[in-house]
N, C-alpha and C positions, 0 to 999 in steps of 0.2 A: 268212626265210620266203617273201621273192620265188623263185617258181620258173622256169625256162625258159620255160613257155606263158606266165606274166605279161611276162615281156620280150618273145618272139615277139608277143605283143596288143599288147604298145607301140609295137613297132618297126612292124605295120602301120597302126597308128593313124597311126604320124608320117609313113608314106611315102604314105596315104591325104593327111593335110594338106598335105603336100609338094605331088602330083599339085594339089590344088587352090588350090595360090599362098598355102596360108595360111600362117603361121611354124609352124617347128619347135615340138617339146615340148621342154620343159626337165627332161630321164630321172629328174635328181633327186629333182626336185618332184615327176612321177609316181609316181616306186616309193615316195618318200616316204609319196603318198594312197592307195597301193596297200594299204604294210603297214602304214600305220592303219587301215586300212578292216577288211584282213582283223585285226587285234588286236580290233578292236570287238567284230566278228563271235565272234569265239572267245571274251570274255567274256561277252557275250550267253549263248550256249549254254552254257558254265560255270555261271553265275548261273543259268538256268532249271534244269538240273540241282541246283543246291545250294538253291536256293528253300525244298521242303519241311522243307528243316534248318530253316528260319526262321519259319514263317509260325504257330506258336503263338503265339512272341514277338511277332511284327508285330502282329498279330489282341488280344494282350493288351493295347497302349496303347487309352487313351482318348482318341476322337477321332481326328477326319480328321488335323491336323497332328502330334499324337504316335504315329500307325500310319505317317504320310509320312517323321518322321523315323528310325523303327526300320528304315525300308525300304533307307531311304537307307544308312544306317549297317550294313545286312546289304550292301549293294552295295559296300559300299568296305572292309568285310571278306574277303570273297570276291575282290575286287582284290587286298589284299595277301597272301591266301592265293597266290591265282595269280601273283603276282611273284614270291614265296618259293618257289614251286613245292611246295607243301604245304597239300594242299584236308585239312579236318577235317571230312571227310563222317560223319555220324553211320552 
């Protein structure tokens, strides 16, 4: 999911730090934080989309900590939905 423009942004990041005597990046560890970053991102917006699937449910626990933990437990459904590559959007 690293594209071309995310490596040209890295490559002038490192030759900006070069220019200024600081050490090199280590391209791994970037593109590594790179495509977590963008993985986050794209469950983020997954999850605000599939939300309305949930929020009866949620809203039906009693309580702050039993409405926290349905919330929770919609987010790590929606995870394995999107791992599986099969959202069960109502």
């Amino acid at each position: 999911m690293i594209t071309d423009a995310d490596k040209e942004g890295l490559a002038r990041r490192d030759s900006i730090r070069a220019e200024g005597k600081l050490p090199r990046l280590d391209w791994d560890h970037e593109l590594a934080k790179l495509g977590a970053a963008k993985h986050a991102r794209v469950f983020e917006a997954v999850f605000q989309l599939e939300r309305p699937r949930f929020n009866r449910w949620i809203n039906e626990g009693e309580g702050f900590f039993a409405k926290m933990g349905r919330w929770s437990a919609a987010r790590q459904i929606v995870k394995s939905e999107l791992q599986a590559g099969v959202l069960k959007s109502e």
